[in-house]
KOLZAZA-887988 format. One record per residue (C-alpha): residue number from 1; y, z, x. Coordinates in nm, 4 decimals, always signed. Each point is the difference from the previous one (the first is absolute). Layout:
# KOLZAZA-887988
<NUM <Y Z X>>
...
# end
This chain:
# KOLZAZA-887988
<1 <+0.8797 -6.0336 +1.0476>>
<2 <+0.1989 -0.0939 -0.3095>>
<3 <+0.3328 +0.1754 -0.0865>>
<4 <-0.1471 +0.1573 -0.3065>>
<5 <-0.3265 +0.1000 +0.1921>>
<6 <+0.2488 +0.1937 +0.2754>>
<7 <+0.2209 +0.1597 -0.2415>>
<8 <-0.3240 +0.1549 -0.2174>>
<9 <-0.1409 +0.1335 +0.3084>>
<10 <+0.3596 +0.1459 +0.0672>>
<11 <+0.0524 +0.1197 -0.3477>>
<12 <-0.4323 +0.1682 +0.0532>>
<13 <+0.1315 +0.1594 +0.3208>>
<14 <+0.3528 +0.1863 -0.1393>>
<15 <-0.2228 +0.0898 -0.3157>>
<16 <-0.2644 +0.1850 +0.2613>>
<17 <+0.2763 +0.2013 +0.2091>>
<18 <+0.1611 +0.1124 -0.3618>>
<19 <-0.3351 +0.0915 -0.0779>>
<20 <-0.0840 +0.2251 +0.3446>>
<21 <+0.3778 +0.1521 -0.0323>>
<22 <-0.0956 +0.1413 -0.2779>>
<23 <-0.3169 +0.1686 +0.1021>>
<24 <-0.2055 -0.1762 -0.2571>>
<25 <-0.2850 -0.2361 +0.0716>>
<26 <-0.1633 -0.3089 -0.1587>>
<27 <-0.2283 +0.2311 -0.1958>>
<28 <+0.2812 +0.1890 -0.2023>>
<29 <+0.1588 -0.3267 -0.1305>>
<30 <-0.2468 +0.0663 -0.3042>>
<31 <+0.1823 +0.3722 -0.0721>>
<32 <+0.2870 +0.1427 -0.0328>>
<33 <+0.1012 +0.1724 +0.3877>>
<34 <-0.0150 +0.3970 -0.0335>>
<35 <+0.3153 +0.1863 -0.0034>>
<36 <+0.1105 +0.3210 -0.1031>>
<37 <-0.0085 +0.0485 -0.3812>>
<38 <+0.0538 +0.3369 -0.0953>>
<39 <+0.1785 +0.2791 +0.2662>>
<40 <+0.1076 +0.3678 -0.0832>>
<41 <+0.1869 +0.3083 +0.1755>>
<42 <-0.0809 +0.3179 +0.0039>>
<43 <+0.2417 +0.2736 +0.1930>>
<44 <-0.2386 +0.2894 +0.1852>>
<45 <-0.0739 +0.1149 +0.3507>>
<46 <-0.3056 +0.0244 +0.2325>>
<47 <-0.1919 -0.2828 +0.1409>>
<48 <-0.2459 -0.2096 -0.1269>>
<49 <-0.3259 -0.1786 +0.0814>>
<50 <-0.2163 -0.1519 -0.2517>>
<51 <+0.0298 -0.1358 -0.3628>>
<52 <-0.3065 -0.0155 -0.2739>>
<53 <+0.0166 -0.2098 -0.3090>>
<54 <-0.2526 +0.1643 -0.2458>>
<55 <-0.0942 -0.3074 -0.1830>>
<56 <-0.2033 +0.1271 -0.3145>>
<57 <+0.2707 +0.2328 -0.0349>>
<58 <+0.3022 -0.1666 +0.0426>>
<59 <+0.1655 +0.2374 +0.2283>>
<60 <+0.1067 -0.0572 +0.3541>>
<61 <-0.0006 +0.3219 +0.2915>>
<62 <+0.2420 +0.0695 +0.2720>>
<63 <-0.0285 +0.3132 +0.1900>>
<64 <+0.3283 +0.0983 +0.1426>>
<65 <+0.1114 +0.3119 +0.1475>>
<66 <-0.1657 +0.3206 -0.1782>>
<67 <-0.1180 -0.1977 -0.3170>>
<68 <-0.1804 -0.3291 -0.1247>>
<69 <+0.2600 -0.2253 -0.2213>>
<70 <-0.1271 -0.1473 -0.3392>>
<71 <+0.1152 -0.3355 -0.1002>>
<72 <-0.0906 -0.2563 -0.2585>>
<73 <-0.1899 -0.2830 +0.1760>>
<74 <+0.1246 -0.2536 -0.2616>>
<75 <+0.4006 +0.1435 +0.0001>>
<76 <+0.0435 +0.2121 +0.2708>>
<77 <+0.1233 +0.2411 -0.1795>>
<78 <-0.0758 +0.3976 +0.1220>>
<79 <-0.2353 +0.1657 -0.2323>>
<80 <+0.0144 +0.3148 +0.1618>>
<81 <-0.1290 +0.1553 +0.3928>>
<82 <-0.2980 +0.2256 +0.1060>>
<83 <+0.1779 +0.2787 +0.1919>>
<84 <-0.1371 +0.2558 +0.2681>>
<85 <-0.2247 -0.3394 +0.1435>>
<86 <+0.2118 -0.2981 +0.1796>>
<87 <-0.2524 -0.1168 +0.2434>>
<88 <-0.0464 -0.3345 +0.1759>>
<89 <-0.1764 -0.2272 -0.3175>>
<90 <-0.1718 +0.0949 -0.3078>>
<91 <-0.3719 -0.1841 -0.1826>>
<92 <-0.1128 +0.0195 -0.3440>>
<93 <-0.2872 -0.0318 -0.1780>>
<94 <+0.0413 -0.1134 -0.3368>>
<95 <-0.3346 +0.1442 -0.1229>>
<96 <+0.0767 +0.3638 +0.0294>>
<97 <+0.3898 -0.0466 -0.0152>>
<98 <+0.0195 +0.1885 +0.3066>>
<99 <+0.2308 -0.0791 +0.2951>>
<100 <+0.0339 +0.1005 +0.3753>>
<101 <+0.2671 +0.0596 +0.2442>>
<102 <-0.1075 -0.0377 +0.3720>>
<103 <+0.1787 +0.3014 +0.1809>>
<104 <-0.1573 +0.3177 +0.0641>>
<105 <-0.1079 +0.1491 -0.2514>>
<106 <-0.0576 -0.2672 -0.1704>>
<107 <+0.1799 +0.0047 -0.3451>>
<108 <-0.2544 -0.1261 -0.2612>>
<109 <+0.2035 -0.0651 -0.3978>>
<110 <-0.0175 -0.0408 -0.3019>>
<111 <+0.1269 -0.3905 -0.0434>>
<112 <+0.1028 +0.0398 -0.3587>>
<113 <+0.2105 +0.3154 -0.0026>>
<114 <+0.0737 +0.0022 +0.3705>>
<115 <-0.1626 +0.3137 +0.0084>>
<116 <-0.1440 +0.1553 +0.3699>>
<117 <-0.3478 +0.0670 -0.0849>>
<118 <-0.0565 +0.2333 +0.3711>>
<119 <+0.0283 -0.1219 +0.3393>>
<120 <-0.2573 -0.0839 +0.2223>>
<121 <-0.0697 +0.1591 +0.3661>>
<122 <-0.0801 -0.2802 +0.2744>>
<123 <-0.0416 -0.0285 +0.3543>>
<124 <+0.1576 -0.2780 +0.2003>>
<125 <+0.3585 -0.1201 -0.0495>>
<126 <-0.0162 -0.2234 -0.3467>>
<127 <+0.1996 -0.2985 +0.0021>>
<128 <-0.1333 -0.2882 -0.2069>>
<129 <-0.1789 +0.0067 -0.3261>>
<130 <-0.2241 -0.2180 -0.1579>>
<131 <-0.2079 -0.0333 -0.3494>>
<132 <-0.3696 -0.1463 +0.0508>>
<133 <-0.0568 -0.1252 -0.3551>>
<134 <-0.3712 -0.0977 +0.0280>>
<135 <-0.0922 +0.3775 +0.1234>>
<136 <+0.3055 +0.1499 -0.2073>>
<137 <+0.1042 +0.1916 +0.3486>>
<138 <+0.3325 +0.0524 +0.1599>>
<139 <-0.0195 -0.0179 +0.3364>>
<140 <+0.3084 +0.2183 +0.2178>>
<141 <+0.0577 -0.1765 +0.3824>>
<142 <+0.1206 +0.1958 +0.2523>>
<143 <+0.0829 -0.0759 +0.3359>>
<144 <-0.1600 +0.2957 +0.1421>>
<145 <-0.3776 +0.0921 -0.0363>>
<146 <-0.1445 -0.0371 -0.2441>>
<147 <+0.1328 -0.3237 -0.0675>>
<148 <-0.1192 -0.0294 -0.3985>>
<149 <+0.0038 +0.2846 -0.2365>>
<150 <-0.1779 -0.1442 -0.2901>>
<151 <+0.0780 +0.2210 -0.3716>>
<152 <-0.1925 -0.0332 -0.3263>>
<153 <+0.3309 -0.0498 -0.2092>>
<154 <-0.1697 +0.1227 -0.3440>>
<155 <+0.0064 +0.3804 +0.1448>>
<156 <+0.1499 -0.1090 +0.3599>>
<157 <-0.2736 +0.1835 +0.1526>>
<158 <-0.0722 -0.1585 +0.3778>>
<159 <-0.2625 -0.2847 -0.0036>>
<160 <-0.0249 -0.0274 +0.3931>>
<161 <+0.1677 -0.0876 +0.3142>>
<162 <-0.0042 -0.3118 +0.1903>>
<163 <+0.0791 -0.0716 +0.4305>>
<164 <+0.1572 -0.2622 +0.0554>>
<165 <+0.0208 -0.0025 +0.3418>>
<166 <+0.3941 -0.0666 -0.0285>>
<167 <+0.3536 +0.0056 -0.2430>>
<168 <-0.0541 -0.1904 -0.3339>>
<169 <+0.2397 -0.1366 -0.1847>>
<170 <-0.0736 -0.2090 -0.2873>>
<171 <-0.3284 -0.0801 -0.1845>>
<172 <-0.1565 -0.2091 -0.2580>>
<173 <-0.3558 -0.0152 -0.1867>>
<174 <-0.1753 -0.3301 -0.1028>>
<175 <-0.1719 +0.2488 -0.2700>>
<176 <-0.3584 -0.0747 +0.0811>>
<177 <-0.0184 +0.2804 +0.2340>>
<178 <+0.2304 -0.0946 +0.2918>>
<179 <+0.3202 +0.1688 +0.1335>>
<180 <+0.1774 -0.1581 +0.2742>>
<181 <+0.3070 +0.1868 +0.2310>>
<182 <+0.2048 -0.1274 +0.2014>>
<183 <+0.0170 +0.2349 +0.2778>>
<184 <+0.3599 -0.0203 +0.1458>>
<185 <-0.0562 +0.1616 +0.3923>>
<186 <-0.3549 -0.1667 +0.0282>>
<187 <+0.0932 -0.3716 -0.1395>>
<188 <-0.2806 -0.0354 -0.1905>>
<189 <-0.1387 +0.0186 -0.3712>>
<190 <-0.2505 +0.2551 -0.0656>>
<191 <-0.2429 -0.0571 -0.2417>>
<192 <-0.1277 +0.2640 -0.1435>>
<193 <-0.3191 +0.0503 -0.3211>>
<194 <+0.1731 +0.1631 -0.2857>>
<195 <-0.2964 +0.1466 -0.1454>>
<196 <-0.1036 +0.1697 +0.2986>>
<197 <+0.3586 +0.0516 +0.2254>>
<198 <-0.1689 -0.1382 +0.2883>>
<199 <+0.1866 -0.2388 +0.2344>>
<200 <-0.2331 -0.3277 -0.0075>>
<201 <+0.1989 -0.1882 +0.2642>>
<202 <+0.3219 -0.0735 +0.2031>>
<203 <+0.1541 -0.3376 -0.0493>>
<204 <+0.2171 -0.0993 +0.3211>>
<205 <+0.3189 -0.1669 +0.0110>>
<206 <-0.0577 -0.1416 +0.3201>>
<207 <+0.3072 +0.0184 +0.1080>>
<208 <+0.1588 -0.2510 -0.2350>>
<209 <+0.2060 +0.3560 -0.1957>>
<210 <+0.0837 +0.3001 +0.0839>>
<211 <+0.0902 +0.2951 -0.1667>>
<212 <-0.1359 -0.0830 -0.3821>>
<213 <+0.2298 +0.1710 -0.2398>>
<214 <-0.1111 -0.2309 -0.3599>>
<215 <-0.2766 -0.1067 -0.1453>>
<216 <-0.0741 -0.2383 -0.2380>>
<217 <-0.3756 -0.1294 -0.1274>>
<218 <-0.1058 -0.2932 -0.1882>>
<219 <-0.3520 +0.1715 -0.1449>>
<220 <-0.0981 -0.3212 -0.1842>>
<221 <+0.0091 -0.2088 +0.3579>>
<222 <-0.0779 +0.3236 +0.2484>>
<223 <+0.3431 -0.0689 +0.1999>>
<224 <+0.2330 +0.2415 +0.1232>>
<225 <+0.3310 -0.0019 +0.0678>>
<226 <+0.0983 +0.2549 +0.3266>>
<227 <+0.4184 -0.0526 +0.0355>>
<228 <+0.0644 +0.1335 +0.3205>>
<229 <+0.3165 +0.1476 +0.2158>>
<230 <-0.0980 -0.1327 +0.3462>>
<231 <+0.0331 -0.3065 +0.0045>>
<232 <+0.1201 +0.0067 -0.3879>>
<233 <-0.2939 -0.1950 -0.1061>>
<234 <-0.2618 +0.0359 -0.3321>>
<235 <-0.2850 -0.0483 +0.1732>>
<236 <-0.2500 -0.1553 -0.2672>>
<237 <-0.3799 +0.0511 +0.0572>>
<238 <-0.3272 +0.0120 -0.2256>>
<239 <-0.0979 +0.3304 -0.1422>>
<240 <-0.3664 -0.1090 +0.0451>>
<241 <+0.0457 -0.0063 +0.3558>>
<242 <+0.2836 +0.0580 +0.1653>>
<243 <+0.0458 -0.3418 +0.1324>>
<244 <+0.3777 -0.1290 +0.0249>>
<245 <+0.0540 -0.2575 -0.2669>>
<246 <+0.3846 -0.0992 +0.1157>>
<247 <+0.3434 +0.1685 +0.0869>>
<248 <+0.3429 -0.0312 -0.1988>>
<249 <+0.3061 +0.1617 +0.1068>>
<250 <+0.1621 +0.2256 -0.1757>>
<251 <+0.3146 +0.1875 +0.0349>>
<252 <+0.0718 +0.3247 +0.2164>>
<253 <-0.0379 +0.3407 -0.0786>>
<254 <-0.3069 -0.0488 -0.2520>>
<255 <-0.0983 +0.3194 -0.1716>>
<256 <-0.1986 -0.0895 -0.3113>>
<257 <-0.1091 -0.2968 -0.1541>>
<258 <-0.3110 -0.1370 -0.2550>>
<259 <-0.1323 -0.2690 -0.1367>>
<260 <+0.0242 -0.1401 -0.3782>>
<261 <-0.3199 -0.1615 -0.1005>>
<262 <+0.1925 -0.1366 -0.3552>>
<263 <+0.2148 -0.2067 +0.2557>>
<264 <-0.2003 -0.0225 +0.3295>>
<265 <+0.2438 +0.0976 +0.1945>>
<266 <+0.0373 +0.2501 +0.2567>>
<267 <+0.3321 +0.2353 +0.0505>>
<268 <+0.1595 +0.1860 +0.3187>>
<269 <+0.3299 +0.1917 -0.0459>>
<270 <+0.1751 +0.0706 +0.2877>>
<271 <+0.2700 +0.2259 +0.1810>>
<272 <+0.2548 -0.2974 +0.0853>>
<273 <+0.0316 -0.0467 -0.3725>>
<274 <-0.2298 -0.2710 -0.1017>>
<275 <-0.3134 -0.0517 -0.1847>>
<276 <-0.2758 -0.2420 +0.0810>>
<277 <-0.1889 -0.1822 -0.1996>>
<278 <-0.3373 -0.1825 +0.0935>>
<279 <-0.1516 -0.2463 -0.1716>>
<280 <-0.3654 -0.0438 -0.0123>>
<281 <-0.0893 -0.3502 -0.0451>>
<282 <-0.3497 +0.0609 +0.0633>>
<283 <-0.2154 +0.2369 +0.1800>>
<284 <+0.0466 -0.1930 +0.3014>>
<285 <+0.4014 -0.0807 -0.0511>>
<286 <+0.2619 +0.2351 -0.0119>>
<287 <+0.3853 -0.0505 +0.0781>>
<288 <+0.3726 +0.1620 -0.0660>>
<289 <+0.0694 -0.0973 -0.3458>>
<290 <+0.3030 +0.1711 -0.0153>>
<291 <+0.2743 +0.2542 +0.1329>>
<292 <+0.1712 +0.2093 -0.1853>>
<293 <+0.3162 +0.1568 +0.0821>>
<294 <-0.0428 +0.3863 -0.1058>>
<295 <+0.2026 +0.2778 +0.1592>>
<296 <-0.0035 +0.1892 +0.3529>>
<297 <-0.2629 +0.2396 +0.0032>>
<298 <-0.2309 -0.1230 -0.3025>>
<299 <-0.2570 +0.0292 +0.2090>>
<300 <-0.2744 +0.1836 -0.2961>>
<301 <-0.1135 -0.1987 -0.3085>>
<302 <-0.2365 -0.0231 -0.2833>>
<303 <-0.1192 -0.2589 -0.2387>>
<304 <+0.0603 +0.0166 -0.3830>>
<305 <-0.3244 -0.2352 -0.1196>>
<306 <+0.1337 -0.0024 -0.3405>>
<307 <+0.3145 -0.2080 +0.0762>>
<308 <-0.0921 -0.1321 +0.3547>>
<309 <+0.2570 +0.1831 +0.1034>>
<310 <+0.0938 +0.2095 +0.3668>>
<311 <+0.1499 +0.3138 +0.0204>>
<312 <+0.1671 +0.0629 +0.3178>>
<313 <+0.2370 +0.3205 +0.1142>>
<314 <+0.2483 +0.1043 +0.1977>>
<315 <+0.2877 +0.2728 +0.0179>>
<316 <+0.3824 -0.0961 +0.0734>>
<317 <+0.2428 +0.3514 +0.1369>>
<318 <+0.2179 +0.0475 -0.2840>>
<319 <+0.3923 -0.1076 +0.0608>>
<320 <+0.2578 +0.2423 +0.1975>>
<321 <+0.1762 +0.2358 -0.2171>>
<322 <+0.2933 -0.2036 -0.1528>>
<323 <+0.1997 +0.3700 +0.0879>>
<324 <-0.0450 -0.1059 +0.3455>>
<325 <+0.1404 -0.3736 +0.1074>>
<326 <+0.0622 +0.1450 +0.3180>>
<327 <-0.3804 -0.0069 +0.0718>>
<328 <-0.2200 -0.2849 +0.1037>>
<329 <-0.1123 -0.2366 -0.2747>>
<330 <-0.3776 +0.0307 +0.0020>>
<331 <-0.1729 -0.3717 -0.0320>>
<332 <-0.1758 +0.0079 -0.3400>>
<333 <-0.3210 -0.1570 +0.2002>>
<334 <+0.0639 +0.0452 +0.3597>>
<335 <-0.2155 -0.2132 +0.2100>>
<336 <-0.3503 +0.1088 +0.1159>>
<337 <-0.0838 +0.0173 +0.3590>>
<338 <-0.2968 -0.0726 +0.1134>>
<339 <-0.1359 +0.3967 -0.1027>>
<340 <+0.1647 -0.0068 -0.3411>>
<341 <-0.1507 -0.3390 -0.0912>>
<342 <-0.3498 +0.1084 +0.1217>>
<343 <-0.0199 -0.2220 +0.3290>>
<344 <-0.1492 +0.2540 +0.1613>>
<345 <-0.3192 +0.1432 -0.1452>>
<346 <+0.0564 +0.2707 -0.2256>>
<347 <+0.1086 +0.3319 +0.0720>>
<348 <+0.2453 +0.2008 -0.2477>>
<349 <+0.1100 -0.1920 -0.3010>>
<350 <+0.2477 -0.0556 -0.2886>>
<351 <+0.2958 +0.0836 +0.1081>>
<352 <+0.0465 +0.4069 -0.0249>>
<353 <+0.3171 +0.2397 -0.0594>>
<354 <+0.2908 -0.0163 -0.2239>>
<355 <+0.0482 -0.1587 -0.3642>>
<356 <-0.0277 -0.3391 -0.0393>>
<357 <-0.1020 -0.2804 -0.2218>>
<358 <-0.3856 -0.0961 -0.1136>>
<359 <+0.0000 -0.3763 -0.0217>>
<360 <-0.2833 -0.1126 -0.2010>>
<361 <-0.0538 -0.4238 +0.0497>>
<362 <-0.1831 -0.1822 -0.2628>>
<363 <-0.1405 -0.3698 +0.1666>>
<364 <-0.1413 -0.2666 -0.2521>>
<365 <+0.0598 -0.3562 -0.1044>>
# end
């Protein structure tokens, strides 16, 4: 081998470890890496669980303590709070301008003046939300029986119920009839006939994830995208099927995730404060493209399609008194144990109790 042959294969080889140190791979030479491009801080108290960018109209939900927080989805900036709801997350349909707060009642608004329109009586213990935009439904999962409460949101009147068979967290619709949950103490996707709320099938994970707490679905190429806690896996299979495509690893606590068909790329955020980005290269290749250092507990996201952007959040305790330096300095992000970052499947969430410090992450390139 020639000197110059030797030291090109050396200079290759440092060039590949900078490359893997950085969490990027081959496939994100061509863009910029993601990173966090826009942040904000909001003081409050009570816990938190889900975030909802509403992308027609340019707002972005957080339901925290007693009331749902308002904020620009382009700025961040608070444009006001829906009080006597809070709840666990909140769906919108843009039609009817009508929103929804999953707690029980359910609060159902008025999106442009913030206005409760009435609250809604359901059974079961709501939890997640989610907007079916082919059907115009919002269906309200609960952990306990029944597992779906699906609501007409022009005059949220209650369209049906739907069993499960076990806990769902997060869903997604290919919007040609086709709703698919990841059910978190069954490992499996349900599939389920939006026009009728029937189940039409149980997709297995086979053992490869456990404990699905995201979802993400590429409708164009029928894949989804199940990011698991045990082992912290997405498990990628065909929503024809079922049948298991691949597996990528992701990082640990997972507790939402998606998929952006303008990129083709799938998304997990995660407990131990990272993000995870997946690159489909085709419907048979997918691999970490990227991971992104967020903050401890950012385990809940959503997807801004306008600006290919994700919204993560988290809360931080708010600093000891500056009255008392006698006290213990409180770490402005402590680290998560294995319960706080979501290692374990999911049980209470958010962080509860005193005031505090809404951190709203913006990731983009």
């Amino acid at each position: 081998m020639s000197y110059q042959i030797h030291v090109s294969h050396v200079l290759l080889a440092t060039g590949m470890g900078m490359l893997a140190a950085s969490g990027l791979t081959l496939s994100a030479l061509a863009a910029e890496p993601y990173k966090i491009v826009n942040s904000s801080q909001t003081m409050g108290a009570g816990g938190i669980d889900y975030v909802y960018a509403d992308n027609d109209g340019r707002r972005l939900y957080v339901p925290r303590g007693g009331q749902i927080l308002v904020f620009d989805l382009d700025t961040l900036k608070s444009v006001g709070a829906i009080t006597n709801s809070g709840g666990h997350g909140v769906a919108v349909d843009p039609k009817s301008h009508h929103g929804f707060s999953s707690r029980n009642p359910i609060t159902m608004f008025d999106t442009t003046t913030l206005a409760t329109i009435k609250n809604i009586q359901v059974e079961g213990n709501p939890d997640g939300i989610f907007f079916e935009p082919a059907t115009e439904r919002v269906y309200v999962f609960s952990h306990r029986a029944p597992n779906v409460t699906v609501i007409d949101p022009k005059d949220g009147s209650i369209a049906g119920t739907i069993d499960l068979g076990g806990a769902p967290e997060q869903a997604a619709s290919d919007e040609k009839g086709h709703v698919y949950v990841d059910v978190e103490d069954q490992d499996n996707i349900a599939v389920v006939d939006a026009n009728t709320l029937k189940v039409t099938a149980h997709y297995s994970l086979d053992g490869k994830g456990g404990g699905p707490g995201g979802l993400g679905l590429d409708a164009k190429n029928h894949i989804l995208f199940a990011m698991c806690h045990d082992p912290a896996t997405c498990v990628v299979l065909s929503a024809a099927d079922g049948k298991i495509l691949a597996t990528v690893p992701i990082g640990k606590g997972t507790d939402g995730g998606g998929f952006n068909p303008n990129t083709m790329e799938a998304f997990s955020s995660q407990g131990d404060g990272t993000l995870t980005i997946i690159k489909e290269n085709s419907p048979t290749s997918f691999e970490v493209e990227q991971t992104v250092q967020t903050k401890s507990r950012a385990k809940t996201c959503t997807l801004d399609t306008k600006n290919d952007r994700i919204v993560l959040i988290t809360t931080e305790p708010a600093p000891a008194p500056a009255s008392a330096p006698e006290a213990a300095p409180v770490p402005a992000t402590p680290p998560a144990s294995a319960e706080q970052a979501g290692g374990a499947r999911r049980g209470g969430r958010g962080g509860r109790g005193g005031p505090g410090f809404l951190d709203i992450l913006v990731v983009g390139r």
